[in-house]
N, C-alpha and C positions, 0 to 999 in steps of 0.2 A: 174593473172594466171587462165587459164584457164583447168581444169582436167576431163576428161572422164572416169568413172566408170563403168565397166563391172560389172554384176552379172548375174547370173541363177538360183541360187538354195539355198538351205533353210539356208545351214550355210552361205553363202556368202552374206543372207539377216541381218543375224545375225551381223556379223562383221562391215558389211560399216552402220547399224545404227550409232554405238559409235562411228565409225573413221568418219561419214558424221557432227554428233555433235561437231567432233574434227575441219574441215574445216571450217564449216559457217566461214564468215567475214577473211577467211587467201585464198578463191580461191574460182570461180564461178565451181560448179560440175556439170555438166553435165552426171545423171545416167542413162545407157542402161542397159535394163533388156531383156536379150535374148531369153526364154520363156524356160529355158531347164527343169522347174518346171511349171505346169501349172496349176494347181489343185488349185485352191483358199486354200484350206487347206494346201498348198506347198508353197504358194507365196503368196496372193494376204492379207492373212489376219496376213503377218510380216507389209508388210507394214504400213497397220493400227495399230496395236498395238504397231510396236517400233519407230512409228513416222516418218519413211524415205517417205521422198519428193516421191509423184508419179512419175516413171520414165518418163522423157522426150520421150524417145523410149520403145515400148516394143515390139521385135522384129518378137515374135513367133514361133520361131523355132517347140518348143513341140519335143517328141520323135524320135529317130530315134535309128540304128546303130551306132557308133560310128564315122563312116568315114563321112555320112551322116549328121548327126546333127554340129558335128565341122565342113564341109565345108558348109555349110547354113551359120554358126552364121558367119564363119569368110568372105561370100561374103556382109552378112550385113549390119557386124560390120565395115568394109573397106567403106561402103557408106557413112553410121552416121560422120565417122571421116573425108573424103572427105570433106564434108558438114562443119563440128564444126571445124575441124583446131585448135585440143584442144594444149597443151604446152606440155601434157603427158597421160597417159593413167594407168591407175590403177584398180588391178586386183587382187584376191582375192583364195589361197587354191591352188586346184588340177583339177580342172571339166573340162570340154570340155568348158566352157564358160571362164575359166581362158584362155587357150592353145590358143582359137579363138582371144580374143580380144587381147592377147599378141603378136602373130604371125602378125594381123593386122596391128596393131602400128607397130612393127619389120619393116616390109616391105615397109613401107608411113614415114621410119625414124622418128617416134614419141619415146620418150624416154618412158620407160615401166618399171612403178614401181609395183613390186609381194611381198602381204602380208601373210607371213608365209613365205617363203623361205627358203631355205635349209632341208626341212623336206625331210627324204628320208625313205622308209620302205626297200629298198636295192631288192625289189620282181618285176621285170618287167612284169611279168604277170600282175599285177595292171595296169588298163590305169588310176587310179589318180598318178599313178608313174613315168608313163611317161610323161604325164600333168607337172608335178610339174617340173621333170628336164629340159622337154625343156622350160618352160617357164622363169626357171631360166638363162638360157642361152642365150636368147636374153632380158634379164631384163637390166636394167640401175640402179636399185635403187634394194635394195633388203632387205626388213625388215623382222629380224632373229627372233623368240620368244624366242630362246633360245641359250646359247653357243653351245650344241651339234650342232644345226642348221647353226651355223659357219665353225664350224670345217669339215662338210660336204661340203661345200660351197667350203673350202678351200683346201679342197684333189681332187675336180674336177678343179682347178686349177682360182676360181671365188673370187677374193678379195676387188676387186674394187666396190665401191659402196656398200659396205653390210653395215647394221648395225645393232646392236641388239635394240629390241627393248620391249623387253615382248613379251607377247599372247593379241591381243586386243579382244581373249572371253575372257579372264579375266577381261580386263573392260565391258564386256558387264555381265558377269553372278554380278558382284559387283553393279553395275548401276541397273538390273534389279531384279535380286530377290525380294529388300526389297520392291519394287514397286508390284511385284506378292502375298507378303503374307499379304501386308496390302489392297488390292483388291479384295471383299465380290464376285465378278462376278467371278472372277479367284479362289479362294479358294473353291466354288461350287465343283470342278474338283474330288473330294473325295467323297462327298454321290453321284452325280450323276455316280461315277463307283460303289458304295457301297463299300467301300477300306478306310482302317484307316491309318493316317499314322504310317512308321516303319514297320506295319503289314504286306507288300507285298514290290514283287519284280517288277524289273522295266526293260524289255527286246527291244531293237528293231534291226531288219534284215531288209537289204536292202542291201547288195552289189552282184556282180555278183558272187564270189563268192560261197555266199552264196544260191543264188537260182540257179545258172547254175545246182545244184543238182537236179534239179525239187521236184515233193512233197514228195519223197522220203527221199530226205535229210532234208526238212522242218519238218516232221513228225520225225525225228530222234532227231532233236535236241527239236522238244515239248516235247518228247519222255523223255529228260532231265529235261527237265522244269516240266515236270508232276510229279518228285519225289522228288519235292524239296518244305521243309513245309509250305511254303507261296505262295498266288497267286501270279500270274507270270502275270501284265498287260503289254500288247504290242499294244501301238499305231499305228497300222500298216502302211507300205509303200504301195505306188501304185502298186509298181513292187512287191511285196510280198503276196498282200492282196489273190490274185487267186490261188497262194500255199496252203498261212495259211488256207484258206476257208478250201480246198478239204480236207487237211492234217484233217481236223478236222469232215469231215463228216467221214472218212475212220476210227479213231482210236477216243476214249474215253479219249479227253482231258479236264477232268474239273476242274483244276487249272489252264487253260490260260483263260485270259481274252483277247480280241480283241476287241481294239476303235478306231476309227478312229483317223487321226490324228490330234493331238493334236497342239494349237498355242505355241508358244515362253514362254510365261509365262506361263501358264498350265506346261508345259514342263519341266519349272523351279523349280514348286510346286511338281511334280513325282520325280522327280531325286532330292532334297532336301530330302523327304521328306519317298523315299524307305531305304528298308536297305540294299540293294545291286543292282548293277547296271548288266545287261548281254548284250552285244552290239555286231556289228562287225562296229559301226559308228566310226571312229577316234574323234570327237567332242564331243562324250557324254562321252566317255574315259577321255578327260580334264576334261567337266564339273562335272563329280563324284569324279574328283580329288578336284576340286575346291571345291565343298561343304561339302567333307569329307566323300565320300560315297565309299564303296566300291567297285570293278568294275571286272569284270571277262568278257574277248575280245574274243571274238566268232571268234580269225584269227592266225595264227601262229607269226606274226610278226606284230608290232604295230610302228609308225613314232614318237610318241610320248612316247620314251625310259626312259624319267625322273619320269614318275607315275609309273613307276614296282617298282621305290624303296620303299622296305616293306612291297612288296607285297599288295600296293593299288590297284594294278590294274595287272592283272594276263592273260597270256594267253594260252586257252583252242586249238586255231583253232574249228575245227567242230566235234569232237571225243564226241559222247553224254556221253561215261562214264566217260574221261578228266574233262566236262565242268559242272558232278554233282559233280565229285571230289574237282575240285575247287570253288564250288559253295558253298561246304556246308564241305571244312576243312581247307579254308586258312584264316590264321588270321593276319590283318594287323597292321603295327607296326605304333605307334601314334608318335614314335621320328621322322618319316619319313618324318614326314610335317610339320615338323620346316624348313626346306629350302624350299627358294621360285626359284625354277630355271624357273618359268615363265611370272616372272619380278614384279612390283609392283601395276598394274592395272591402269597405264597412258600409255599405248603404243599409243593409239589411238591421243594424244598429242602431243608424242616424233613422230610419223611417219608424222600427218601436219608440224611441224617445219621443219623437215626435207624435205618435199615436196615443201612449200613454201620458203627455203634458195635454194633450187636446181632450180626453177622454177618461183619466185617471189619475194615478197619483205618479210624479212625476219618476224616470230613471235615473238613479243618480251614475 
């Protein structure tokens, strides 16, 4: 069997580490990396650290529009698979690099397997929303994290081929953690911010949402962050960093910290190791799930519905008095994570078997 791997961006570097460890020896992979992250600190230094094979292709797209960047990736992504003649093609989340390489395959009749499937945040203003639906729609294969993720699947009228499967950042944050805190270069990550653990909070912005407000709205929600008792580090985004900057010469923010961004493990050791989480990222939302942290969502509506139980994970939208309300009154209930509704931390396993019985010779 032969399998084609789309990625572009930092969580979808994230996920096809563990599932790429899950193939070796069940399929020959063939990974294309689109360039929709280009920033060495966005892409180039997952690679190294979580081990994924140098892609084969790296396509380069870098920034654009939306209409832009997805028709680049998918004239591409259509050449690579011309050329490779893969058995299937596998794809990753919500991003413009999911939607290209999926539509691709779609079109050249290649079967198209989408991990995470069924996530829906019901908000079409989102273009990860849109992402996600269409790609579900011409998928062939469609691994679920969760039953809600079915049951969505299954009221758009999509049954065939789904399966559940877990969260495969669930095996990645399991896998990597213990690797990040038994690692002296990676535990640095605290005196060289001067931040204790527990001691601080742990913030990051990047959707368009959130900046389509310009520095105005950026400066509102520090504006939150600044009265809340602990520093507030935010490894920053590209597409944020030119906000956060301004917003910070304009108004007297000194309880935000701003670092550059931080690798995968570093990343792991912040969000472990805070004692509350502020995001609008869907992925950090899980992983403060996963490690016990608690989490307060910078968006009105969150895809990942099973962390609100207990108020783990709470959401604000962008309302600065909301997001200190919740920041500093809601108390999460520890019965709440005695169920595991994101599977057992082998999805990455159960999804090669399942690729290799659809497309090769079976795993035993």
């Amino acid at each position: 069997m032969k399998l084609v791997t789309v990625v572009g961006a930092r969580p979808q570097f994230i996920k096809a580490s563990v599932v790429s460890m899950a193939l070796r020896g069940v399929c020959r992979e063939v990974l294309v990396h689109t360039g929709q992250h280009y920033d060495r600190n966005m892409s180039g230094v997952f690679f190294e650290e979580l081990k994924i094979p140098k892609p084969k292709y790296n396509l380069g797209v870098g920034s654009g529009t939306h209409g832009k960047q997805t028709g680049e990736m998918l004239i591409r992504i259509e050449e690579v698979l011309l050329g490779e003649k893969p058995d299937a093609v596998l794809v990753y989340g919500d991003t413009n690099s999911t939607l290209a390489g999926a539509l691709a395959a779609a079109k050249l009749h290649i079967p198209v397997a989408h991990v995470e499937a069924g996530l829906r945040s019901f908000n079409r203003r989102m273009p990860e929303e849109l992402n996600r639906v269409l790609t579900d729609h011409v998928s062939d294969l469609l691994f679920c994290p969760t039953r809600t993720a079915v049951r969505n699947l299954a009221e758009e009228g999509i049954t065939e081929g789904v399966r559940v499967t877990g969260d495969v950042m669930l095996d990645s944050v399991l896998h990597f953690v213990g690797l990040a805190r038994e690692n002296p270069e990676k535990t640095k990550i605290f005196s060289e911010l001067g931040i204790e653990p527990k001691r601080y909070r742990l913030a990051t912005l990047h959707r368009a949402e959130t900046t389509d407000g310009g520095v105005g709205a950026v400066a509102r929600i520090f504006g939150a962050f600044e009265r809340l008792p602990e520093k507030v580090v935010i490894p920053i985004h590209p597409r944020t960093r030119p906000l956060a900057e301004q917003a910070l010469k304009e108004h007297d923010f000194g309880n935000i910290l701003l670092t550059e961004p931080v690798g995968y493990l570093e990343m792991l050791l912040l969000t472990s190791n805070a004692n509350q989480v502020l995001t609008d990222s869907g992925g950090l939302q899980k992983e403060a799930w996963f490690l016990g942290v608690p989490c307060v969502t910078l968006r009105r509506e969150t895809e990942w519905v099973e962390t609100l139980e207990g108020n783990w994970n709470v959401l604000a939208g962008l309302d600065a008095e909301k997001i200190y309300r919740l920041a500093t009154r809601t108390a999460p209930d520890p019965a709440a994570r005695e169920k595991k509704p994101f599977g057992d931390g082998h999805a990455s396993e159960k999804i090669a078997k399942a690729l290799a019985a659809a497309f090769g010779d079976d795993v035993k």
